[in-house]
N, C-alpha and C positions, 0 to 999 in steps of 0.2 A: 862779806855780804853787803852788799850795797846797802847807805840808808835812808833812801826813799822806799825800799820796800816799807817801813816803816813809818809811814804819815800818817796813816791809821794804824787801827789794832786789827793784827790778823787772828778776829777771834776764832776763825773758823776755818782750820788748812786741813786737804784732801791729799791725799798719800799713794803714788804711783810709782809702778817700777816694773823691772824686768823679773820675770822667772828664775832665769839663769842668774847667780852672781858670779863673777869670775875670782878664781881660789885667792888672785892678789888682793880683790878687792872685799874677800868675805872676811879675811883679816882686819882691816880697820872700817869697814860701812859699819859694825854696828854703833863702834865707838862714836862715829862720825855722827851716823843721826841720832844720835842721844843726847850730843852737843847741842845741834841744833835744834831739836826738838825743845831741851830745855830753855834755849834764847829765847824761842819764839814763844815758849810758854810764861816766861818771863817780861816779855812785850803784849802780853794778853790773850795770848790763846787758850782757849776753855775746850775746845773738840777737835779732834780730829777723826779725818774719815778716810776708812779704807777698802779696797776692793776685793778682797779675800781669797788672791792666787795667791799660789806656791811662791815662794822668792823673796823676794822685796816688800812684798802685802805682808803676810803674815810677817817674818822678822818685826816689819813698822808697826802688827797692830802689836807684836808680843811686845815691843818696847815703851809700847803705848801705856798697853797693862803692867809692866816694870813701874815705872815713871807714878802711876796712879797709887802704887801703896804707899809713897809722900805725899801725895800730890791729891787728897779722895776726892773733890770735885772735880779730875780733869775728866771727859768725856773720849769715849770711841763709838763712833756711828760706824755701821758696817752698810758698804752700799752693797749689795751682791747683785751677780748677772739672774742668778736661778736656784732654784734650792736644789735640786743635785747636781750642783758643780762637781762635787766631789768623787762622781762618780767611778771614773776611771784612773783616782787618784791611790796611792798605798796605803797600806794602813798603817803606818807612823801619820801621814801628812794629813788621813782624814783625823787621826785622832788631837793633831796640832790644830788643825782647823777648828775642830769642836770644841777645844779647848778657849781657843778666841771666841767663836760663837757663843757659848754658855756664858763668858762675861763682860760683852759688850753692853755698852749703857741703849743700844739701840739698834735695830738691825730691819734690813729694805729687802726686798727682792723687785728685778725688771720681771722677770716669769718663773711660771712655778717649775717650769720646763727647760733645759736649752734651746734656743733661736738663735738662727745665724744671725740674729741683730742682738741679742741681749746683750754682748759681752762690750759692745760700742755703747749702746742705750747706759750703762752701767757706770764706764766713763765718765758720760756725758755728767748725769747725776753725780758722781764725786763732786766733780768741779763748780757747776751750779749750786752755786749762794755759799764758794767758800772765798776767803778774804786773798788766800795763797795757796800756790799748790810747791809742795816737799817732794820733790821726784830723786830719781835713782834712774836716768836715763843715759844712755851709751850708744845708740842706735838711730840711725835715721829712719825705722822702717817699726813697724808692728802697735802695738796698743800704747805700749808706753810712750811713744813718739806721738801718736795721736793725739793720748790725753793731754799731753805738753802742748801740742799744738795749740789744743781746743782753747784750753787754758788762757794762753797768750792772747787767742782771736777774742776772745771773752774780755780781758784785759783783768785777766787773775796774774799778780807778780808769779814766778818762777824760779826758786831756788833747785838747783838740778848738783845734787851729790857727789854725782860723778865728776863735775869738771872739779872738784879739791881731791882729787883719790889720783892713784898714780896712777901714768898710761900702761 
């Protein structure tokens, strides 16, 4: 990890990722960002914020919440696109979902609905007024590339998980 990410404190890093984890990479991503979740908590991070898909969201918030029964001041902001995301989701994944939801220190909705814009608006909001963004990005193309993108253009540091994980 480069250390000028670190000139400041990243009190405040927003958490992105893909849906899919791929089988090689579900074996070590959780170890991986537990690591670094603890550095950066360790350099000053008090919140993290996350978008509350299937994959890489949850895993980050469940780790989130791991991390918090040493840790009771750390914070989870939940940014969400809509309040029924979940709708077309199973019932293990709504019931992991709700489980996040019920104990996040905080929780947003873009709409009360789905919109073909919420799930970008959603994004956007992670990244805005956080110090660093923690991704899990693999892909040139879909949400999680985007937020990475936005991130950068923002001139939020970018720690991206996947480039320490094997190809």
């Amino acid at each position: 990890m480069p250390q000028d990410l670190f000139l400041h404190r990243p009190r405040i890093v927003c958490l992105t990722g893909h849906r899919h984890i791929t089988p090689a990479h579900a074996l070590v991503l959780p170890a991986l960002l537990e690591t670094k979740m603890r550095e950066l908590i360790a350099k000053g991070t008090e919140e993290f914020r996350a978008g509350g898909a299937m994959g890489f969201d949850m895993l980050a918030a469940l780790k989130v919440l791991e991390i918090r029964e040493s840790i009771p001041a750390l914070r989870l902001r939940l940014c969400l696109p809509c309040r029924d995301q979940t709708r077309a989701w199973d019932e293990y994944s709504r019931r992991a979902y709700q489980y996040i939801l019920d104990r996040a220190d905080a929780v947003s909705y873009v709409a009360d609905n789905y919109t073909s814009t919420c799930m970008l608006e959603r994004d956007r909001r992670l990244v805005e007024g956080s110090d660093l963004c923690l991704a899990y990005c693999t892909q040139n193309r879909g949400g999680t590339f985007y937020t990475c993108t936005y991130a950068l253009k923002r001139d939020v540091p970018l720690i991206n998980l996947a480039d320490e994980l094997p190809k």
